[in-house]
LONU-474539 format. One record per residue (C-alpha): x, y negated, z; residue number from 1. Coordinates in steps of 0.2 Angstrom, whole numbers, always signed. Layout:
<nodes>
+-------+-------+-------+-----+
:    c1 :    c2 :    c3 :   i :
+-------+-------+-------+-----+
:     X :     Y :     Z : NUM :
...
+-------+-------+-------+-----+
</nodes>
This chain:
<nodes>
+-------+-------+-------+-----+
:    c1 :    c2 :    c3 :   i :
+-------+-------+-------+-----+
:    +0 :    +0 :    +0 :   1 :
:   +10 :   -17 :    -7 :   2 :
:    +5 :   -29 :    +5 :   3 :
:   +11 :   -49 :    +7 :   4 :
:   +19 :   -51 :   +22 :   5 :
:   +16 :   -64 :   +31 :   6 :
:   +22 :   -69 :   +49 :   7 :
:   +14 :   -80 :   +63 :   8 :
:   +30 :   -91 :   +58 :   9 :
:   +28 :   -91 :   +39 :  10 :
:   +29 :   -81 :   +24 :  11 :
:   +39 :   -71 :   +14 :  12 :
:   +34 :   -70 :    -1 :  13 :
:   +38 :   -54 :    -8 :  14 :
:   +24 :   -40 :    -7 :  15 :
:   +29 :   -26 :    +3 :  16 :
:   +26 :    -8 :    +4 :  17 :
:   +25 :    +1 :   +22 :  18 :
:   +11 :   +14 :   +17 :  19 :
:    -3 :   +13 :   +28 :  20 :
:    +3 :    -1 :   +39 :  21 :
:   -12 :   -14 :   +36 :  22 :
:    -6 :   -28 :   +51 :  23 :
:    +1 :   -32 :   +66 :  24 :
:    -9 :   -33 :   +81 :  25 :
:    -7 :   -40 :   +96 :  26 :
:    -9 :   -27 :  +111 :  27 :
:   -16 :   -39 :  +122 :  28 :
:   -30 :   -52 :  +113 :  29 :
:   -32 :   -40 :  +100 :  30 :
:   -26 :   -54 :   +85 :  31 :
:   -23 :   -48 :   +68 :  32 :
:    -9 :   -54 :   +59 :  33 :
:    -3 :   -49 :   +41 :  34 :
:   +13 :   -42 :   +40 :  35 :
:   +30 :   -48 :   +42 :  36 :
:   +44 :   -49 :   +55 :  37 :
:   +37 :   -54 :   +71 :  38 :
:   +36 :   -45 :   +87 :  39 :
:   +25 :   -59 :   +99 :  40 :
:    +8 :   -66 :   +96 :  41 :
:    +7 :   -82 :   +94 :  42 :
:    -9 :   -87 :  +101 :  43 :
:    -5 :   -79 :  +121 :  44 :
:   +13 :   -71 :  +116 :  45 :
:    +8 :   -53 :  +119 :  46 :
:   +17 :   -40 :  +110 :  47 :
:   +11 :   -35 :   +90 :  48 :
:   +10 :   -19 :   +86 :  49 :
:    +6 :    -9 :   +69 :  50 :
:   -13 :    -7 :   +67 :  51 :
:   -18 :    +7 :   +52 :  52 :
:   -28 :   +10 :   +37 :  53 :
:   -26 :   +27 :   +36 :  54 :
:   -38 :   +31 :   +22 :  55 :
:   -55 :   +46 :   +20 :  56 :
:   -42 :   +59 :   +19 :  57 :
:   -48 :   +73 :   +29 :  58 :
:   -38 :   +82 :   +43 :  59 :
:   -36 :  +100 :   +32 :  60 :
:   -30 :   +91 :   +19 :  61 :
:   -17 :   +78 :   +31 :  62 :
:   -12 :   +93 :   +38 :  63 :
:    -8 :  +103 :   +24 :  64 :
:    +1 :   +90 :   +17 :  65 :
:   +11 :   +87 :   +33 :  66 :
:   +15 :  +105 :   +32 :  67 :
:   +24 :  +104 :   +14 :  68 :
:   +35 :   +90 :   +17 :  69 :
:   +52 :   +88 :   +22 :  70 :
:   +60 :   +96 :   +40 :  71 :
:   +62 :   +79 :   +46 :  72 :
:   +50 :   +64 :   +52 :  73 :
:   +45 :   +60 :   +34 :  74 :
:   +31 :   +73 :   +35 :  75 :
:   +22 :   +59 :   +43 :  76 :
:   +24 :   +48 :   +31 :  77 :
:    +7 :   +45 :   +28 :  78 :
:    +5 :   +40 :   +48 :  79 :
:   +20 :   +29 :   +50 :  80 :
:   +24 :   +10 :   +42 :  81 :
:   +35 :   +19 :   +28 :  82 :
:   +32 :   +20 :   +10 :  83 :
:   +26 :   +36 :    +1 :  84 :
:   +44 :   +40 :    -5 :  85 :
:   +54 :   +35 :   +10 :  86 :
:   +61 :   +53 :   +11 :  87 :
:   +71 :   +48 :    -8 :  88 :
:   +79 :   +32 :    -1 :  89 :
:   +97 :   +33 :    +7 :  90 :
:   +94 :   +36 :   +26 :  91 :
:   +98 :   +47 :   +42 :  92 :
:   +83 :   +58 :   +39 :  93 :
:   +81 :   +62 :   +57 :  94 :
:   +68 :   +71 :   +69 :  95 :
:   +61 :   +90 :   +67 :  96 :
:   +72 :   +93 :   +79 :  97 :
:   +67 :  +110 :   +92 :  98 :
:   +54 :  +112 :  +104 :  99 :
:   +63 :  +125 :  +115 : 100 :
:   +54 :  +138 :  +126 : 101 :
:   +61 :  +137 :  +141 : 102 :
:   +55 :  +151 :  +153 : 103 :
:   +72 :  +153 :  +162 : 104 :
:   +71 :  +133 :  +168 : 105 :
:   +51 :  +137 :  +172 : 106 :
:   +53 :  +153 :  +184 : 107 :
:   +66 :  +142 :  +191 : 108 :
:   +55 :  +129 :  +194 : 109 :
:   +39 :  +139 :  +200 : 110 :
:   +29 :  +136 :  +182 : 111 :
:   +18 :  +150 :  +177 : 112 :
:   +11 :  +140 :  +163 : 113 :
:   +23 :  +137 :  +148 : 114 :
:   +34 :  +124 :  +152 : 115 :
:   +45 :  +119 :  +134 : 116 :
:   +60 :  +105 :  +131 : 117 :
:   +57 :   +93 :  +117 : 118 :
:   +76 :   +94 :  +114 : 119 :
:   +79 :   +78 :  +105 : 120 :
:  +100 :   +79 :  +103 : 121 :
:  +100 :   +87 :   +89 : 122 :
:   +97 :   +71 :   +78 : 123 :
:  +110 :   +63 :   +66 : 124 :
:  +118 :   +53 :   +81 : 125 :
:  +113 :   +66 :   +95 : 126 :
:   +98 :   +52 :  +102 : 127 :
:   +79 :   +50 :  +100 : 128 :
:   +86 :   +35 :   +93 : 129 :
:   +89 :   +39 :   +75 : 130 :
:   +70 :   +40 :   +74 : 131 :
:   +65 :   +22 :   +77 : 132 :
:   +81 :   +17 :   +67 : 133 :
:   +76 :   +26 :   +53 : 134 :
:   +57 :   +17 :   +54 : 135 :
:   +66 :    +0 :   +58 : 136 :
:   +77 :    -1 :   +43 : 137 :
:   +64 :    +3 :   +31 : 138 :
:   +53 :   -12 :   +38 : 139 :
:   +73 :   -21 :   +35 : 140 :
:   +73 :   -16 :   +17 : 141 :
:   +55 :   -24 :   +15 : 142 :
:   +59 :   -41 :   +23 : 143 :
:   +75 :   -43 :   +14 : 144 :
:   +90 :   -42 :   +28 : 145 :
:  +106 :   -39 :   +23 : 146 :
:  +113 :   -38 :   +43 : 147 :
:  +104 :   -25 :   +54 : 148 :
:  +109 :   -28 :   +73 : 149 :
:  +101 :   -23 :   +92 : 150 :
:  +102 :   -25 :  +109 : 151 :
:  +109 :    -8 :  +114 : 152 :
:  +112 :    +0 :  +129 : 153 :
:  +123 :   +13 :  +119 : 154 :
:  +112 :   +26 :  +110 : 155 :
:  +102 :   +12 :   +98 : 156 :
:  +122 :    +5 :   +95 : 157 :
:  +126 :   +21 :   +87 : 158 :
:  +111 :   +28 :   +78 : 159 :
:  +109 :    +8 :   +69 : 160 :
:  +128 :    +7 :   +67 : 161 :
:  +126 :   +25 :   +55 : 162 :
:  +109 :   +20 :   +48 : 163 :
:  +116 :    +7 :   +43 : 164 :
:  +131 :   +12 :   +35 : 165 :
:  +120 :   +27 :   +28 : 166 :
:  +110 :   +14 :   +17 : 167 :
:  +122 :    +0 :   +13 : 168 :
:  +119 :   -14 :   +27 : 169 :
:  +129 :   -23 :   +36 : 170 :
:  +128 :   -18 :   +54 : 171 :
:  +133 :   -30 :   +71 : 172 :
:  +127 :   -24 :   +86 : 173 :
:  +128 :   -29 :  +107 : 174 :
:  +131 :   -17 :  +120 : 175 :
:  +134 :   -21 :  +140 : 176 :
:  +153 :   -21 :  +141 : 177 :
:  +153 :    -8 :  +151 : 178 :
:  +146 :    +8 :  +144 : 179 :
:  +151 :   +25 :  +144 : 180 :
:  +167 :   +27 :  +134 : 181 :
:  +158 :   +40 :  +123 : 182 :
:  +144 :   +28 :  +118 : 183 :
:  +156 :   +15 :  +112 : 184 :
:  +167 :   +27 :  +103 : 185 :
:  +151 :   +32 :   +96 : 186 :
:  +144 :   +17 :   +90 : 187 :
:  +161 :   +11 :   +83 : 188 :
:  +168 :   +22 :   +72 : 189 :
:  +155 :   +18 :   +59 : 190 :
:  +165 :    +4 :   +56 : 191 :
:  +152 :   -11 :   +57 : 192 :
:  +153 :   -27 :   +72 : 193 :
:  +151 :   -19 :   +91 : 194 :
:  +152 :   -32 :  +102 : 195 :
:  +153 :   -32 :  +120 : 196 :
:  +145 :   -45 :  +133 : 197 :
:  +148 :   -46 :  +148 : 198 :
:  +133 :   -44 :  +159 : 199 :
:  +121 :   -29 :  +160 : 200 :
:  +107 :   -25 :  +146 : 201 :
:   +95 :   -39 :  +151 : 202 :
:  +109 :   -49 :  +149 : 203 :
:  +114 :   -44 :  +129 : 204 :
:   +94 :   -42 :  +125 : 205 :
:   +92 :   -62 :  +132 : 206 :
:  +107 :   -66 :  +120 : 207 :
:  +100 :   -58 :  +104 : 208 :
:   +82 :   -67 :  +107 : 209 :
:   +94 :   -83 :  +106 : 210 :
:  +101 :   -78 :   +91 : 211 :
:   +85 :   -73 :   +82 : 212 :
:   +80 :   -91 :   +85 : 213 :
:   +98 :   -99 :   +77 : 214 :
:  +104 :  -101 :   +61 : 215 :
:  +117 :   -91 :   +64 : 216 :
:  +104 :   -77 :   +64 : 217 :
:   +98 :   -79 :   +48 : 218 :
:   +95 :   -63 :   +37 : 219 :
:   +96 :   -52 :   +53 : 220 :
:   +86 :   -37 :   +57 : 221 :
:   +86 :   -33 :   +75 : 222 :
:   +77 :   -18 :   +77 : 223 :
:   +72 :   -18 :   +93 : 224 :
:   +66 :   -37 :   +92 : 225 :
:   +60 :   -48 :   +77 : 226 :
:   +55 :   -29 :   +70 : 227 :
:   +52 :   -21 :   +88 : 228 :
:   +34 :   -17 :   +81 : 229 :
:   +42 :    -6 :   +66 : 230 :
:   +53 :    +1 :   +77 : 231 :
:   +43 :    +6 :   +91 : 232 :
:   +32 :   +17 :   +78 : 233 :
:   +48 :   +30 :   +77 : 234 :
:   +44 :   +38 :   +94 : 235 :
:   +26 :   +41 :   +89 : 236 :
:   +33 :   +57 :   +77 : 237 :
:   +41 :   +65 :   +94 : 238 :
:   +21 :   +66 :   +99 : 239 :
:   +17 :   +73 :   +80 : 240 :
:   +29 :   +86 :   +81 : 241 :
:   +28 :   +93 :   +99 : 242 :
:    +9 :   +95 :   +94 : 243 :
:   +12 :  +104 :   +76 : 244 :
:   +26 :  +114 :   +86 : 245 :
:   +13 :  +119 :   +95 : 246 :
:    +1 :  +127 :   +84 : 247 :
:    -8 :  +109 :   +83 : 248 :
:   -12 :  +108 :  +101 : 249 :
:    -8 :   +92 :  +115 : 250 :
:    +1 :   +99 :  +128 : 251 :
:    -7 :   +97 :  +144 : 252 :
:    +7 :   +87 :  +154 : 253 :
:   +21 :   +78 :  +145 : 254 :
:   +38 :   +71 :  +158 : 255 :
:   +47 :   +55 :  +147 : 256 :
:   +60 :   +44 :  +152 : 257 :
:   +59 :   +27 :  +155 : 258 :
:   +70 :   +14 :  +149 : 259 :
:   +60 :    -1 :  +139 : 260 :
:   +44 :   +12 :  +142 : 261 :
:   +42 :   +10 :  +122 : 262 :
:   +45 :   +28 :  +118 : 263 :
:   +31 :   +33 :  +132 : 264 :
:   +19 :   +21 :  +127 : 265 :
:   +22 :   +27 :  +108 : 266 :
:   +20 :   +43 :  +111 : 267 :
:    +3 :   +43 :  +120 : 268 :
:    -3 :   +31 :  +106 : 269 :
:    +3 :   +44 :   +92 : 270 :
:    -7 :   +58 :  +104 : 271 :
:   -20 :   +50 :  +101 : 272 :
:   -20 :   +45 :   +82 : 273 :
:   -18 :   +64 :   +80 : 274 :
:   -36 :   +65 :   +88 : 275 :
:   -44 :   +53 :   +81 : 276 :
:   -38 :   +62 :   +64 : 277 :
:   -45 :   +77 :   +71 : 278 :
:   -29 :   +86 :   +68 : 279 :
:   -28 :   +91 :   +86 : 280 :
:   -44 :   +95 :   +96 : 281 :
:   -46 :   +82 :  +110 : 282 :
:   -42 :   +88 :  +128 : 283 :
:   -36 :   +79 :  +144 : 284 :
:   -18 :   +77 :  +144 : 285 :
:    -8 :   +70 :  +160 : 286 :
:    +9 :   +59 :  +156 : 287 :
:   +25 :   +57 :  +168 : 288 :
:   +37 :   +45 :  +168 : 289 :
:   +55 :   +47 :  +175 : 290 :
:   +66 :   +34 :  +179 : 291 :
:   +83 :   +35 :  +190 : 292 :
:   +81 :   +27 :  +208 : 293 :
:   +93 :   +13 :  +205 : 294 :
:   +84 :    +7 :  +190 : 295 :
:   +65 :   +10 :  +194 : 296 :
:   +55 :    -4 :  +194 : 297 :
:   +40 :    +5 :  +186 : 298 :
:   +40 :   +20 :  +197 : 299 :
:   +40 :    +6 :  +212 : 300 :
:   +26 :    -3 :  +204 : 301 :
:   +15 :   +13 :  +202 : 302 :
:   +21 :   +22 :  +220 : 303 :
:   +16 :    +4 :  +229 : 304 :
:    -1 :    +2 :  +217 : 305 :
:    +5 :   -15 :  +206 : 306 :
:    +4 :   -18 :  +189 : 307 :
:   +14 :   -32 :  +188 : 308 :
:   +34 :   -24 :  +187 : 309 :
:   +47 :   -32 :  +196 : 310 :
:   +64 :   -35 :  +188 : 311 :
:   +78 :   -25 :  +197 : 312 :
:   +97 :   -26 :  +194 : 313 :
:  +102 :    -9 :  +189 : 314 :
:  +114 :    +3 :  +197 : 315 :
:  +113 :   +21 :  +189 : 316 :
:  +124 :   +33 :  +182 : 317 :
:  +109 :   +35 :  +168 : 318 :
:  +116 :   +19 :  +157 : 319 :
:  +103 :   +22 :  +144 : 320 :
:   +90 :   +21 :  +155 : 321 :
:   +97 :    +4 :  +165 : 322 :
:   +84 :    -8 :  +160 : 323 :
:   +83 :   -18 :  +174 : 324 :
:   +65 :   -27 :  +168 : 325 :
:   +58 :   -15 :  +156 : 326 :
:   +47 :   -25 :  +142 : 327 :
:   +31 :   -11 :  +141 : 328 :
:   +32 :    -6 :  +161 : 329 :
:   +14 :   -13 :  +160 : 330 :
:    +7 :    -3 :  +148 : 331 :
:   +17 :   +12 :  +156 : 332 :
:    +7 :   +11 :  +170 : 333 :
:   -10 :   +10 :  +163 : 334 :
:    -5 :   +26 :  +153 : 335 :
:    -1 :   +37 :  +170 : 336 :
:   -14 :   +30 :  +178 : 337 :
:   -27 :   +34 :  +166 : 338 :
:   -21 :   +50 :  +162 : 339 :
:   -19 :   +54 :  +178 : 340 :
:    -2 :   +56 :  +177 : 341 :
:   +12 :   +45 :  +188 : 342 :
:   +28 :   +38 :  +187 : 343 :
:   +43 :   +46 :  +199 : 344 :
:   +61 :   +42 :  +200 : 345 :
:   +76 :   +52 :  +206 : 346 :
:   +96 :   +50 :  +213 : 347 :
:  +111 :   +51 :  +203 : 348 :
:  +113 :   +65 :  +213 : 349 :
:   +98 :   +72 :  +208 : 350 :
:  +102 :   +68 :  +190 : 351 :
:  +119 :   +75 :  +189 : 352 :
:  +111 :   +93 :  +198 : 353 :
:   +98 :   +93 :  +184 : 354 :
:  +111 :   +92 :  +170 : 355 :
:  +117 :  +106 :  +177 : 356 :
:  +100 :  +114 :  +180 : 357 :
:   +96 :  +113 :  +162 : 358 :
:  +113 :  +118 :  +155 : 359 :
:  +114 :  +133 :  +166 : 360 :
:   +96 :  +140 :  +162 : 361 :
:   +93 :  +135 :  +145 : 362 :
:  +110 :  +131 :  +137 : 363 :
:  +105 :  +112 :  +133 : 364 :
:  +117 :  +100 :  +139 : 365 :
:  +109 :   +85 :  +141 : 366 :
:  +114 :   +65 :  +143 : 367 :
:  +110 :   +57 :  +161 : 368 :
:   +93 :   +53 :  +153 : 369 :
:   +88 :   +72 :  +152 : 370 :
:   +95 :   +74 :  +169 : 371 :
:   +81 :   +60 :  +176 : 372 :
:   +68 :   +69 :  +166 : 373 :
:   +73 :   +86 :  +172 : 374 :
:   +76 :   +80 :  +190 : 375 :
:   +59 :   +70 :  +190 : 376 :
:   +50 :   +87 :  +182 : 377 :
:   +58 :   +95 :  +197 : 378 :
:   +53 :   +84 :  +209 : 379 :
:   +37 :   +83 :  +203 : 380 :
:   +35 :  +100 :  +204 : 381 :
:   +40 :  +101 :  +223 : 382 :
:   +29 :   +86 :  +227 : 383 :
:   +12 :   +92 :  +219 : 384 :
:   +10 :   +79 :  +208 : 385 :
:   +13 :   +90 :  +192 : 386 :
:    +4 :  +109 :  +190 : 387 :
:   +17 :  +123 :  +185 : 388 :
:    +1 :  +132 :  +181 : 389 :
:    -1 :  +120 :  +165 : 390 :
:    +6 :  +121 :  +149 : 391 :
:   +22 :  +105 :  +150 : 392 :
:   +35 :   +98 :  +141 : 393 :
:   +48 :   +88 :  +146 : 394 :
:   +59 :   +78 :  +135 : 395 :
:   +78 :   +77 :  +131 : 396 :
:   +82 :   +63 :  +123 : 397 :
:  +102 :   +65 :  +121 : 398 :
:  +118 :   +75 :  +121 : 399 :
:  +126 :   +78 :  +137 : 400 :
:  +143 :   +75 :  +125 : 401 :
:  +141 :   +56 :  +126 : 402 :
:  +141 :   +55 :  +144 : 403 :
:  +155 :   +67 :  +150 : 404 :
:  +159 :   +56 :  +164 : 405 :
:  +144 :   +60 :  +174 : 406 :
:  +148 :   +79 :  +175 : 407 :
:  +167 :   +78 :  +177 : 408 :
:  +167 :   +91 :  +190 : 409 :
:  +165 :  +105 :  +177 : 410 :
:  +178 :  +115 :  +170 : 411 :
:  +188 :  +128 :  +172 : 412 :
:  +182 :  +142 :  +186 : 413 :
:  +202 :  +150 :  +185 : 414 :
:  +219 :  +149 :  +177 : 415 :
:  +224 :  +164 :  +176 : 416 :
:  +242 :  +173 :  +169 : 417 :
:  +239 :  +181 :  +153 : 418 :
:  +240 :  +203 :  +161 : 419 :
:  +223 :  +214 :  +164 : 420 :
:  +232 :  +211 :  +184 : 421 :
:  +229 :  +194 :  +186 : 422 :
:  +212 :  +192 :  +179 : 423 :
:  +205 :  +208 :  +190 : 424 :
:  +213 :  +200 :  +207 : 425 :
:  +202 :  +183 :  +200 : 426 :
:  +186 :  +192 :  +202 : 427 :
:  +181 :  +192 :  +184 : 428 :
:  +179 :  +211 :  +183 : 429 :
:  +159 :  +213 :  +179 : 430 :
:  +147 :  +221 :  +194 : 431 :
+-------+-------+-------+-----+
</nodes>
């Protein structure tokens, strides 16, 4: 669908293509906007998001077409802000990545229902991220930027810095200055501008909204700010697929991490896109958020009954996370409370036992993210605020590679001398 877009701001004229996107709509008066590269409404500065036209199609016909396409998030196409042929343009091609069984971590943990790990560090740059990238740059190609930039607190950095080097942008992105070694290494070697500022996250994401509004900034496409509402629409396909890896079915309890709260909010608003298609049939479902305690200012808010989120200064191990005053912790807290859900937080104690957890019994080695999921499914468990006796999945948005730091006590269990002697007196002899 060729569509003129057309900011709050002003207009750009070229018509342009992003399938069924139809407008931007602002989340909280509900204002229409035609499309174009703004991420606040102008008339009470709410947040826009994509509002659909998703055509008379009907569901067995959207599903089988889902079905046929490509093993990567472009079998949504037709849900997402892309055009029809976005799986022939140069990009990451990320997402259909495994919905893993994991009855070892579930006996573990007391489940007698299914309990599965959306295992998301198999993408091209081991994050979640390379999916709201991949939606971002294609709302880039539309509006005409040549640069393609964020605020990042590490996985964004690298999944935009290969995006972009991928389809032939430039690429200058901002990162706290003192992120795990392995992020930076990460985001760096695709050779475009990583630039460090000295501060924490709220600190670089402040920065880029000055630059946006400078000349400087011109031809820019942060995408996680002017085209935050593109962006954001990536996370819904982690929704899509744990429902068609399930046979088409919503899982009855879903545990996500918090950071900006976007990828939560996305995914319950792609749950329940797939209902309103009627490709899944609609039943309650219960969403968890898991933030770590030294960043949590959402669980607070939902454990002391607010709705209004108070800022923190983070302290965490779980650097992807560290968003001290998180930009939809509103809208995470009416989604917990009205699916009966909650929002819990654990230690970096906790967080670094739960790697652990999860390696040990599934084989996943996840980033200090899928430690706070992990930890706050567990917790969750032991507090009586999730059922084991329900079908859940808890999500793993990263590869324990990129933050080695945090488990630096693993390693070797015994040097031993190269003789059949030595390695029976170490005890290695099986039972």
């Amino acid at each position: 669908m060729a569509i003129t877009a057309t900011s709050p701001s002003g207009v750009v004229p070229a018509p342009v293509d992003l399938g069924p996107a139809a407008a931007l709509s602002c989340r909280e008066c509900g204002a229409r906007f035609p499309l174009g590269p703004s991420f606040a409404c102008p008339e009470c500065f709410g947040p826009l998001e994509i509002a659909y036209d998703f055509g008379s199609e009907g569901a067995e016909e959207l599903r089988k077409r889902i079905e046929s396409g490509p093993a990567s998030i472009w079998r949504y196409a037709p849900l997402l802000p892309v055009p029809a042929d976005v799986a022939s343009k140069p990009n990451l091609n990320p997402g259909w990545t495994p919905l893993v069984t994991a009855d070892n971590l579930g006996r573990e943990l007391g489940f007698t229902a299914r309990l599965h790990v959306k295992d998301d560090s198999g993408n091209p740059t081991h994050s979640f991220k390379d999916r709201v990238v991949a939606c971002a740059i294609e709302a880039a190609r539309a509006f005409g930027y040549t640069t393609l930039s964020c605020s990042s607190t590490g996985n964004l950095a690298g999944a935009v810095g290969a995006a972009a080097a991928r389809a032939g942008f430039r690429s200058c992105v901002f990162i706290p200055h003192d992120l795990e070694q392995g992020k930076v290494v990460m985001a760096g070697v695709y050779g475009g501008e990583l630039v460090g500022i000295e501060g924490n996250y709220d600190d670089v994401n402040r920065f880029c909204s000055e630059l946006i509004g400078d000349p400087a900034g011109e031809g820019w496409g942060f995408v996680n700010v002017n085209l935050r509402p593109y962006y954001g629409e990536g996370s819904k396909t982690l929704a899509y697929e744990i429902c068609e890896q399930l046979g088409w079915r919503l899982p009855e309890q879903i545990v996500i991490p918090i950071a900006s709260g976007s990828q939560l909010t996305k995914i319950d608003k792609g749950l329940q896109e797939l209902i309103g298609l009627g490709l899944v049939e609609d039943r309650p479902y219960r969403i968890f958020g898991a933030q770590a305690e030294g960043c949590s200012p959402v669980s607070a808010a939902f454990k002391a009954g607010r709705d209004v989120i108070k800022p923190v200064k983070p302290d965490t191990i779980a650097k992807s996370l560290a968003i001290g005053n998180p930009a939809d912790g509103p809208y995470v807290l009416d989604i917990a409370r009205r699916t009966g859900g909650a929002v819990e937080d654990v230690t970096d104690a906790e967080v670094v036992a739960a790697i652990g957890l999860l390696a040990r019994t599934e084989g996943i080695f996840a980033e200090t993210a899928g430690g706070v999921t992990i930890g706050v499914l567990k917790k969750l468990v032991e507090t009586g605020q999730l059922d084991p006796a329900k079908e859940t999945v808890a999500i793993n948005t990263g590869d324990g590679l990129k933050t080695l730091d945090a488990v630096s006590d693993a390693g070797m269990t015994a040097v031993i001398r190269p003789t059949l002697e030595s390695f029976r007196d170490a005890g290695l002899v099986s039972a």
